[in-house]
N, C-alpha and C positions, 0 to 999 in steps of 0.2 A: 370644141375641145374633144379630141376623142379619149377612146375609157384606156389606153394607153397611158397616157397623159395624167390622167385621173386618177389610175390606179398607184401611179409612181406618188403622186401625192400623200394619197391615203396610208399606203403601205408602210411610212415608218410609226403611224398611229395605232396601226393595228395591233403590236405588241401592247399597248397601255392599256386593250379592254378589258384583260383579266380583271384590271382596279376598279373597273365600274362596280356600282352594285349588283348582285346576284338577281334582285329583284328587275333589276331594271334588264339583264344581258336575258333573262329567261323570258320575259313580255311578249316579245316577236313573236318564239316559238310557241308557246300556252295558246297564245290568242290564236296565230295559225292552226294548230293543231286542233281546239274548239271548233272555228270555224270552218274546217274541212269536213271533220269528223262526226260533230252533231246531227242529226237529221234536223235538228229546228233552233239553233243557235241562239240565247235570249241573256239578258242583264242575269238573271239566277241561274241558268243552265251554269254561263262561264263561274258565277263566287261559288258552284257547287262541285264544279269540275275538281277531280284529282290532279290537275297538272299546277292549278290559281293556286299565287302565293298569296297571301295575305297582304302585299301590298302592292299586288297587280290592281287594283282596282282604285286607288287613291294613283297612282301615277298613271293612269288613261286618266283620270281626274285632270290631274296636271297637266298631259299632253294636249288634252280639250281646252284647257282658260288657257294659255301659252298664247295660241294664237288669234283669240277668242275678242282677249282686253287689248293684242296687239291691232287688228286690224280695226274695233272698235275706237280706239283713242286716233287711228289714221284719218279712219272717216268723220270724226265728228270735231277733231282738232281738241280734244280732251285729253290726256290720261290718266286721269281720277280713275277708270273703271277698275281698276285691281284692287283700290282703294276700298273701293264699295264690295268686295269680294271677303275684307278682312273678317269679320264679326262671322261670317259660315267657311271659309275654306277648311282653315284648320279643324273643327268638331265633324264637316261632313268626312272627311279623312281618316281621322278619330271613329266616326259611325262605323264608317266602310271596313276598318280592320274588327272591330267587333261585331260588324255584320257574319265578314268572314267564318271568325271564330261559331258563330251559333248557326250556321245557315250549310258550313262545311263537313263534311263528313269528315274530315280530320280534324276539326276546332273540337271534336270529341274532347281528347287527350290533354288539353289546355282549357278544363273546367274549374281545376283550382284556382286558374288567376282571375275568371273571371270578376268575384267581388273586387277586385281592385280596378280593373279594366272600367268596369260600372264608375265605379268612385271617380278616376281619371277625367272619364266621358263628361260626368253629371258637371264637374269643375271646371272643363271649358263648355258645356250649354251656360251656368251660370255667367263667364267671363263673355260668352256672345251675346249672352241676353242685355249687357251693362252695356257694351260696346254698341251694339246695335239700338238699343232706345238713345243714347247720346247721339248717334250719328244720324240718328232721325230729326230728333231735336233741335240738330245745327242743319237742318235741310242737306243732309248731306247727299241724301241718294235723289236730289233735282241734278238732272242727266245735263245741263249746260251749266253746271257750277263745278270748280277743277282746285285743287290743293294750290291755296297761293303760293307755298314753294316752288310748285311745279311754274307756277307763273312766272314768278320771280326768276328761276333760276333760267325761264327758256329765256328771259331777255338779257343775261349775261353771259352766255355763251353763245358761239356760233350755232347756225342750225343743225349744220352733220353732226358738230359734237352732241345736242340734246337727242339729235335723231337716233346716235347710239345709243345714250344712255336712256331712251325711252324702249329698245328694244334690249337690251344684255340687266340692266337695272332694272327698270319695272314693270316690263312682261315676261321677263324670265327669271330673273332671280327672286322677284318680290314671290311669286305662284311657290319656287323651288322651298321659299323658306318659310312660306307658309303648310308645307306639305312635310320639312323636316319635323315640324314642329311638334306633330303628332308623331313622329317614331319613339318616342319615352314609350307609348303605350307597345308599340312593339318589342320594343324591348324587354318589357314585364309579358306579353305575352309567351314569348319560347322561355320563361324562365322554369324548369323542370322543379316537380315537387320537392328534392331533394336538396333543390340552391334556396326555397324560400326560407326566412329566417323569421323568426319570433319575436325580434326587436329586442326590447329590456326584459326580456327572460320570461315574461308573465303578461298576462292580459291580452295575449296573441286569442286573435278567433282562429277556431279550428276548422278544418273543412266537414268535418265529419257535420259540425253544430247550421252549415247552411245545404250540405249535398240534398235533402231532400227537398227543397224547395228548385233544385235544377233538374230536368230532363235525365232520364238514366242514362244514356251516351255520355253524359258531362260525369259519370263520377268514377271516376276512374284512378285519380288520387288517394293515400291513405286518409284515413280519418283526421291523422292526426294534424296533418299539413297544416299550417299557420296560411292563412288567406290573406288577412290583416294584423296587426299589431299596433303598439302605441307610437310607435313612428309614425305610421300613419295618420293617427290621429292629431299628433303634433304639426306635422305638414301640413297635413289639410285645414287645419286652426291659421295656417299662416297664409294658405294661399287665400281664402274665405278674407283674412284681415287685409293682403293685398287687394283685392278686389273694393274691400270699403273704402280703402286709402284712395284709390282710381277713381270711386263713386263721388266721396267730398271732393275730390281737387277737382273732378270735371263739372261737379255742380259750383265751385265756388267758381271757377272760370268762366263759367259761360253766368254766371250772374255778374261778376266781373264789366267784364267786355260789353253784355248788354245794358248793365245800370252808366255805364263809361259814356257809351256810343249813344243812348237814350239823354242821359243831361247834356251832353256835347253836342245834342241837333237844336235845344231848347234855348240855348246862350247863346250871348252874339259874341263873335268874334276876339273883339277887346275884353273879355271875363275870361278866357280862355288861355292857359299856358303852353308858349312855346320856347323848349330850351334849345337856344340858338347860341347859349356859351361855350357848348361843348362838342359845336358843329364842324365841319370840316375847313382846312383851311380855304380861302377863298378861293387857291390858285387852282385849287381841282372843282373843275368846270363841270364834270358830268357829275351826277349822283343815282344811282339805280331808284332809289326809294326818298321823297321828302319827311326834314323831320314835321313830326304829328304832334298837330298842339293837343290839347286833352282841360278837364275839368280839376281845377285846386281841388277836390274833391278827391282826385283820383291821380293822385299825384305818387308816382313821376309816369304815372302812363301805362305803368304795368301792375302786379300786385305781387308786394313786399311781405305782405304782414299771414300771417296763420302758416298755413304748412309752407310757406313759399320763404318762410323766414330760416327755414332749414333745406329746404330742395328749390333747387330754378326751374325743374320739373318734377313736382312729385306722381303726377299721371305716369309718368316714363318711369319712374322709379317704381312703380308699384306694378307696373305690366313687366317690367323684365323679371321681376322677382317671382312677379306669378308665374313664367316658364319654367322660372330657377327650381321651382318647386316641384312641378312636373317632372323633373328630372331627380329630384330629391324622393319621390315618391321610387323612383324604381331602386333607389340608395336603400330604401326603408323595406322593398321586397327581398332583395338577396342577400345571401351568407357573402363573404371578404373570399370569393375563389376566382381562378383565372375564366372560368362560364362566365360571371356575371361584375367582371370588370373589363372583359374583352371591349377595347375600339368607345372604351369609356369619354375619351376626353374630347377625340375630335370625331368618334363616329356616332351616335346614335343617343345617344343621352344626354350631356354636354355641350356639343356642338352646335345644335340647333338653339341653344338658350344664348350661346357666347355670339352664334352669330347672328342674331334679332339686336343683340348691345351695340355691336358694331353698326347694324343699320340708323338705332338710335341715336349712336354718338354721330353718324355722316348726316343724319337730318339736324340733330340740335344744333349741327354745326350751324348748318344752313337758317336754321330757325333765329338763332340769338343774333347770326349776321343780320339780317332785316331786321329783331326788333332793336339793334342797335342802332341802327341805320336814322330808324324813327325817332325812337329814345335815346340821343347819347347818353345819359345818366345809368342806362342798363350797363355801361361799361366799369361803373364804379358799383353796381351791385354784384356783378363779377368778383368782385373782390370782394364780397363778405360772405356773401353764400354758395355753396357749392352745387355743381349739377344736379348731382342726384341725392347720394345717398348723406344722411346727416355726418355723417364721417368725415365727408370732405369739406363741411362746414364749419368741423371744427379742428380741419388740421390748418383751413383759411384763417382763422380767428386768430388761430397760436401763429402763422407766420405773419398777418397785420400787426399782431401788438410787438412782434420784433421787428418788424420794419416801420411800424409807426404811423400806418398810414389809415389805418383801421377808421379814427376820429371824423375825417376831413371824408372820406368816402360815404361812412354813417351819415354826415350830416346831407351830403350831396343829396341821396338815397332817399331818406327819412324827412329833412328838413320843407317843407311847403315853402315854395319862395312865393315873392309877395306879386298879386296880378299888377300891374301898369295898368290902369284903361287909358288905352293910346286915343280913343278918340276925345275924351277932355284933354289930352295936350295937344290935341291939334287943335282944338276951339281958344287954348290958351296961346 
């Protein structure tokens, strides 16, 4: 093909780069211009340079895993590896723009945000440290074990089509959205002393009350400048509670699934319930997944009762909210002006928490399809409890008791049906 050809392609693309981000259209040049220009080019030379934006270093982050998880899931016939990326992408991201700030000779000028930037930081190490002991826990980081979704879903699709969606979904957008994730903090970083706000009037910390515990380049702020406030505090009260919420529900699960799978290897067969009432019709011959008998114990197969009796995920419910938060914290830094509501909803703030929900809701999809598949009876729990938040559990409750169907579902759900042992009726 020659660059004739090529360039006639490209050419009507070219008006849309203005839209990219700044950070991203100036990367080329910084990094070229470093490395021509350095006598000795290194990791600190480039976060100390005059040209390094603050989040040149979090996207060479990202341009390195891109290719990193893609060519590693080719070779090993895996895609889990981005998976095993979750619990550090986002805080080393997070690190990296506050390395920026303290290591840059312009992160001077933006010493007042630092307390909050800290506080941000310290709230996802806490959410990587919960993530990351669970994901140990489940053996998650043994290098030939892969997300059964990923399983599941390559044997219902063709292969080109997974082959896309293993390169555009989870080597590229899964890295992209784990690197938006951390922009809240940058966005509290450029916010000028003048847009930070005091919250409810009083109990704001002042800069003046931490400037001497920072570096004298960092004080460059008035005294007076509010750092923190009771916003803050309130936020961080909820994301700290998100994070409990994520802790119980992932310990009640995996005690769950292992008390389930532990009595159900120790029973034979005939003790063991399988609901076959609520199974497919006969005529459909193939089935992706078979239904899973389970112990009267642990009935209907999945778990109904404690936080699950208001959430069908409350793990999920409590990680979206802990971004939500993130983003509520940069709500809790600035005054109501056009500075610090700029590109609010789908740029930089906002956007990265709204679009982690949608990845949610495309997995739960995926998720509740197989545990359906196993459990039919998950389909009548569908109809008492809601996804996520307890809201939708109880706008489910007020449309069952008008449509009436609420009883008959409950009992399906709740009711223990009685075991058969099939092998006394065969000796009968």
């Amino acid at each position: 093909m020659s660059s004739k050809v090529i360039f006639s392609l490209v050419r009507p693309l070219l008006r849309y780069l203005p839209l990219l981000p700044t950070p991203l259209l100036t990367l080329p040049a910084s990094l070229g211009l470093h490395l021509t220009t350095h006598p000795s080019p290194s990791f600190l030379s480039f976060l100390t340079s005059s040209t390094t934006h603050p989040l040149h270093f979090p996207l060479l982050f990202l341009l390195g895993t891109i290719p990193l998880v893609y060519v590693l899931g080719l070779i090993s016939g895996n895609v889990s590896w981005v998976d095993r990326l979750w619990p550090f992408f986002t805080p080393i991201c997070s690190g990296l723009i506050v390395a920026w700030v303290w290591f840059n000779k312009a992160g001077g000028a933006y010493g007042h945000n630092l307390p909050r930037l800290f506080l941000m930081l310290g709230l996802q190490l806490a959410w990587s440290a919960r993530l990351l002991s669970h994901a140990i826990r489940r053996d998650f980081y043994n290098p030939r074990g892969e997300d059964y979704r990923y399983t599941y879903f390559r044997k219902l699709v063709p292969r080109p089509l997974f082959s896309l969606v293993h390169i555009f979904v989870i080597a590229l957008a899964q890295p992209a959205l784990l690197l938006a994730l951390s922009l809240p903090l940058h966005a509290v970083l450029i916010l000028p002393p003048s847009e930070l706000s005091d919250g409810l009037g009083r109990g704001a910390l002042s800069f003046g009350t931490i400037a001497k515990l920072l570096p004298e380049r960092f004080r460059t702020a008035p005294a007076g400048t509010p750092v923190l406030n009771l916003v803050d505090l309130g936020v961080t009260v909820l994301a700290l509670g998100c994070l409990v919420l994520e802790y119980k529900a992932d310990n009640a699960m995996y005690k769950y699934q292992n008390g389930k799978h532990s009595l159900q290897s120790s029973l034979p067969p005939s003790q063991l319930i399988k609901n076959e009432s609520a199974s497919a019709p006969p005529n459909k011959k193939k089935q992706s997944t078979k239904i899973a008998p389970y112990p009267a114990a642990y009935h209907p197969g999945f778990p109904t009762k404690g936080l699950w009796k208001y959430s069908r995920h409350p793990n999920f419910a409590g990680e979206q909210l802990f971004w939500l938060t993130q983003a509520l914290l940069v709500v809790a830094a600035g005054e109501s002006s056009a500075v610090t509501r700029s590109g609010w909803m789908i740029g930089s703030v906002f956007g990265p928490c709204f679009a982690l929900s949608v990845l949610f809701c495309a997995s739960t999809f995926l998720t509740e399809w197989i545990t359906t598949e196993k459990y039919p009876t998950y389909k009548s729990y569908k109809r008492l409890v809601g996804q996520f938040l307890p809201q939708e559990t109880a706008l489910i409750w007020l449309w069952g008791k008008i449509r009436g169907y609420r009883a008959g579902a409950k009992s399906e759900v709740y009711d223990v049906p009685r075991v058969e042992n099939r092998d006394s009726r065969k000796s009968q």
